[in-house]
C-alpha positions in Angstrom: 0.0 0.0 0.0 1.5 3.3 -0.8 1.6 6.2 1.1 3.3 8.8 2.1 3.6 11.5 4.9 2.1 14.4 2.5 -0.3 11.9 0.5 -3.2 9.3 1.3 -2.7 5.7 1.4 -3.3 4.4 -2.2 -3.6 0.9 -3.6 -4.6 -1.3 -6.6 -6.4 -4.2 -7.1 -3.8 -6.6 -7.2 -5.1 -10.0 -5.3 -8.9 -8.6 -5.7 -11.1 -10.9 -7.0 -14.5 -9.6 -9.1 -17.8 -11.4 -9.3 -20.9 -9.7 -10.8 -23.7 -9.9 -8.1 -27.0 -9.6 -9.3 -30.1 -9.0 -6.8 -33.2 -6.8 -6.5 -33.3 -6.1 -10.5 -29.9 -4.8 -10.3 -26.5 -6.1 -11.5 -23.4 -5.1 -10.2 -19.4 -6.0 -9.9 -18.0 -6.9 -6.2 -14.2 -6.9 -5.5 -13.2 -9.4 -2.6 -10.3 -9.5 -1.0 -9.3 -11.3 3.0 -10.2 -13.0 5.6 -11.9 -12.8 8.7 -15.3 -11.0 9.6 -17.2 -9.4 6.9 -17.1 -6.0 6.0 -18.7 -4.4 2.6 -17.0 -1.4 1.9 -19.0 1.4 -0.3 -17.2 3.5 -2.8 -17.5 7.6 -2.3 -17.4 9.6 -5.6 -16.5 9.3 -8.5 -15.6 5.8 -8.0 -13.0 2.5 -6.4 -10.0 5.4 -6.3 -6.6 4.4 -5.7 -7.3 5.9 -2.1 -10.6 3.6 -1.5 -8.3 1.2 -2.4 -6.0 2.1 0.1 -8.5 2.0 2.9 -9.8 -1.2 1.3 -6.5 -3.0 1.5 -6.1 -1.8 5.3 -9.2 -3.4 6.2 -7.9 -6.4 4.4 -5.0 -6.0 6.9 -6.4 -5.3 9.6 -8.1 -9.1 9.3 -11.2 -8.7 7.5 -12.9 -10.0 4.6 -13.7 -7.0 2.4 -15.9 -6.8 -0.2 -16.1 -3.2 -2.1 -19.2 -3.2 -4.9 -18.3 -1.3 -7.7 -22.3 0.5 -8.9 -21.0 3.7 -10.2 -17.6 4.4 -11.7 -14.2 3.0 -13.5 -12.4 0.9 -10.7 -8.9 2.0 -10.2 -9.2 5.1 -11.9 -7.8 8.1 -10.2 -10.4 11.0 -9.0 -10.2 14.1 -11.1 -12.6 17.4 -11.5 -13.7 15.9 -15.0 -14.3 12.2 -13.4 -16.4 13.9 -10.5 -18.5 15.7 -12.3 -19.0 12.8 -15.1 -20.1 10.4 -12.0 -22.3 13.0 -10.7 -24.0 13.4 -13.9 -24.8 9.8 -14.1 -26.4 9.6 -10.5 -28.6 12.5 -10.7 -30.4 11.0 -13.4 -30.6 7.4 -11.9 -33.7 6.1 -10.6 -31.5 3.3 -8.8 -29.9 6.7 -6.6 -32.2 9.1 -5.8 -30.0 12.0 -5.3 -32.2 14.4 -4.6 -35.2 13.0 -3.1 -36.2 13.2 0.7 -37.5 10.6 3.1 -36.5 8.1 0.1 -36.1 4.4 0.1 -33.2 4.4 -2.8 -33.0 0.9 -5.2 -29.4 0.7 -4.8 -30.0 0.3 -0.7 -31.7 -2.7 -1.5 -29.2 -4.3 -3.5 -26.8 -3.5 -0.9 -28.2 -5.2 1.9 -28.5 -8.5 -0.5 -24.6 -8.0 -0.4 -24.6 -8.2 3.0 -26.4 -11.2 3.6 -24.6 -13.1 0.9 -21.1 -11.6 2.3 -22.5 -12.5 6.5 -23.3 -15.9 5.1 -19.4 -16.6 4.0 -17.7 -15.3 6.9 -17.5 -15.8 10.2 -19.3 -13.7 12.3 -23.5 -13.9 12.6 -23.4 -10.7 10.3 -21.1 -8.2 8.8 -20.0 -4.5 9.0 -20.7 -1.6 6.4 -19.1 1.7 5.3 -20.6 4.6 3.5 -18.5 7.8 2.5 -19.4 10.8 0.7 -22.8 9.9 -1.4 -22.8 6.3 -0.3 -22.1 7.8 3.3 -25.9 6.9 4.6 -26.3 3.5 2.4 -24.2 2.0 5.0 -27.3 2.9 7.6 -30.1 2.4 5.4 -28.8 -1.2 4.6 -29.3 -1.7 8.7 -32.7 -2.5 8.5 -31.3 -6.2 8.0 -30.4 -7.6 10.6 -26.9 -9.1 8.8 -25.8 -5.7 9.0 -24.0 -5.6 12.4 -22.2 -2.3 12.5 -22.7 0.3 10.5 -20.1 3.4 9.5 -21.5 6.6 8.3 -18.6 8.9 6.8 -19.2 12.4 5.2 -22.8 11.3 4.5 -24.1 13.5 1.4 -26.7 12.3 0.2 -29.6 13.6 -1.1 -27.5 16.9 -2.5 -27.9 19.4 0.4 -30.1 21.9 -1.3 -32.3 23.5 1.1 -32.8 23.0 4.4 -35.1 19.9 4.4 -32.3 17.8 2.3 -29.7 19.0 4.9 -32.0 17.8 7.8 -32.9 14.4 5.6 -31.3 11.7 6.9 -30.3 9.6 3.2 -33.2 6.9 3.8 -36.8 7.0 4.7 -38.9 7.9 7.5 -39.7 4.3 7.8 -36.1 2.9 7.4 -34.8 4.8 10.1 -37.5 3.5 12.2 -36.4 0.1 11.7 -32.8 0.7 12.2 -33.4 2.7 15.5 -35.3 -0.3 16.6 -32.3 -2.6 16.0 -30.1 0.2 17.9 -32.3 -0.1 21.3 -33.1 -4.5 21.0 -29.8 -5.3 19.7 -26.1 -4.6 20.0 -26.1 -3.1 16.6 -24.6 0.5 16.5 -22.9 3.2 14.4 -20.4 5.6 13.8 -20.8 9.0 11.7 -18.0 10.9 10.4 -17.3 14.6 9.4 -15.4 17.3 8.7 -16.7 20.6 11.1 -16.7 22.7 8.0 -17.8 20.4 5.4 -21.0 21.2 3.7 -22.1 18.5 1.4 -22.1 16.8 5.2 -24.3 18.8 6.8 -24.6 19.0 10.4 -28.0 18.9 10.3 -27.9 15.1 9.1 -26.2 13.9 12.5 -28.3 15.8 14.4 -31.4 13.6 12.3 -29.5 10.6 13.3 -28.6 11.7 16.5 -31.7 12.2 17.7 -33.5 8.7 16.3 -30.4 6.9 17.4 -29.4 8.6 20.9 -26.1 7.2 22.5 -26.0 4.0 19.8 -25.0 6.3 17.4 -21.3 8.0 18.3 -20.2 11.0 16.2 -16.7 11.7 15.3 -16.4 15.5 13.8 -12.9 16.6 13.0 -11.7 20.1 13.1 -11.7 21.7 9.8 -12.1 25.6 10.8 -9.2 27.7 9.5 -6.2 27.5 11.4 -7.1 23.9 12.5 -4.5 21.8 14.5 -4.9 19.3 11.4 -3.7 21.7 9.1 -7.3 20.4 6.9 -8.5 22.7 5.0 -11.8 24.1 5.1 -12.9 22.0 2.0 -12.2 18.6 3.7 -14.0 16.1 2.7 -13.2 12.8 2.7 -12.3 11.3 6.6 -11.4 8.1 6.4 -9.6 8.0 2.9 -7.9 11.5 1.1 -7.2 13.0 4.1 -5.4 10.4 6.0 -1.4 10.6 6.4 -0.1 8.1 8.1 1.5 10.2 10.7 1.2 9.3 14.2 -1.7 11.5 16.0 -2.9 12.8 12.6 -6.6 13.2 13.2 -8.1 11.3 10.3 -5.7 8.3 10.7 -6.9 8.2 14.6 -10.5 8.6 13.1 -9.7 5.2 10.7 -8.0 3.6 13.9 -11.3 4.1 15.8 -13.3 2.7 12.9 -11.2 -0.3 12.6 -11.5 -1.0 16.6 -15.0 -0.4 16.3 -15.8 -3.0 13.8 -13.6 -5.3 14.9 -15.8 -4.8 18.9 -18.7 -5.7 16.6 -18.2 -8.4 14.7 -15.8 -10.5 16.8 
């Protein structure tokens, strides 16, 4: 895995294997790699980057089975302006997405959770854990209404688009959904983690303070300082926790905020 102290951890998929998984109308690639308990990793825009590779492999590391679907995107590919905006293009046009609507159950959730179950029913543990970042950030809850979904990671959640107040507030599933899924949080041990950048507005603090209040104390929020001048040295546009701005520099904030994922999927599923 490459990396160094001015850059994010990268990687390729050397070692990964790809199986098309089709469920809920929908047909999609999955990348697996590891062993261990089960953990279904969710792309962020545009795509599988070199540096959701990276965070990929150190799950893989870190002795888990990781599986990373592949429904939007050119796995590999490196992130640029041009590749962004492409991606974006495609989802907000896609019935399977939803990207703008509120208090929506999105297609792709569905197919997601059928992941999960097949992944929870190869590995070890009675279920498995999930990460969302950036527009997949809140598929990683949604997909909690099943009950193979142990532990769920919210990171930079931003979806819908934040346009307007109601879309900041909404928190990337249904009403209903989030009923469910706070159910789970107060019968069972399943909880979450949400993750954030202070400053970061495609994330909006409104959407933790959704989950916050359906999920109380089962839900644990990690925001990281992003206001000018912060210790971090983020800047204000920081996006991306848990993959491009990690440096693998002991006490950097975003490498302690990967660290505390890692721990708290490994409490969960082992």
């Amino acid at each position: 895995m490459a990396s160094t102290a001015s850059s994010a951890p990268t990687s390729t998929l050397d070692g990964w294997v790809r199986t098309p998984f089709t469920a809920a109308g929908a047909t999609h690639d999955c990348y697996q790699k590891g062993a261990g308990p089960g953990v279904v990793l969710i792309p962020e825009l545009p795509g599988m980057t070199p540096e959701v590779l990276g965070l990929a492999q150190h799950l893989v590391d870190e002795g888990f089975t990781v599986v990373v679907p592949s429904p939007f995107g050119v796995p590999e590919r490196a992130s640029s302006p041009g590749y962004v905006l492409s991606t974006v293009a495609r989802i907000c046009v896609s019935a399977e997405f939803r990207a703008f609507a509120v208090d929506a159950k999105r297609p792709i959730t569905a197919w997601l959770r059928a992941v999960a179950a097949d992944l929870a029913g190869r590995t070890p543990a009675s279920g498995v854990g999930m990460i969302g970042m950036c527009f997949t950030g809140g598929f990683a809850l949604a997909a909690a209404v099943d009950d193979s979904v142990l532990a769920s990671v919210v990171s930079q959640p931003a979806a819908p688009f934040p346009l307007g107040r109601a879309r900041q507030a909404d928190p990337s599933m249904s009403r209903d959904e989030l009923d469910r899924v706070a159910e789970r949080s107060r019968e069972t041990p399943f909880c979450a983690i949400g993750l954030r950048f202070s400053e970061d507005r495609n994330a909006p603090r409104a959407r933790f303070d959704t989950l916050s209040a359906a999920l109380g104390d089962r839900f644990e929020v990690i925001e990281l300082d992003s206001s000018p001048g912060n210790p971090g040295g983020f800047s204000t546009t920081a996006h991306s926790v848990l993959t491009s701005e990690v440096r693998e520099v002991a006490g950097h904030p975003a490498l302690e905020a990967r660290e505390r994922v890692v721990r708290f999927l490994r409490d969960q599923l082992t």
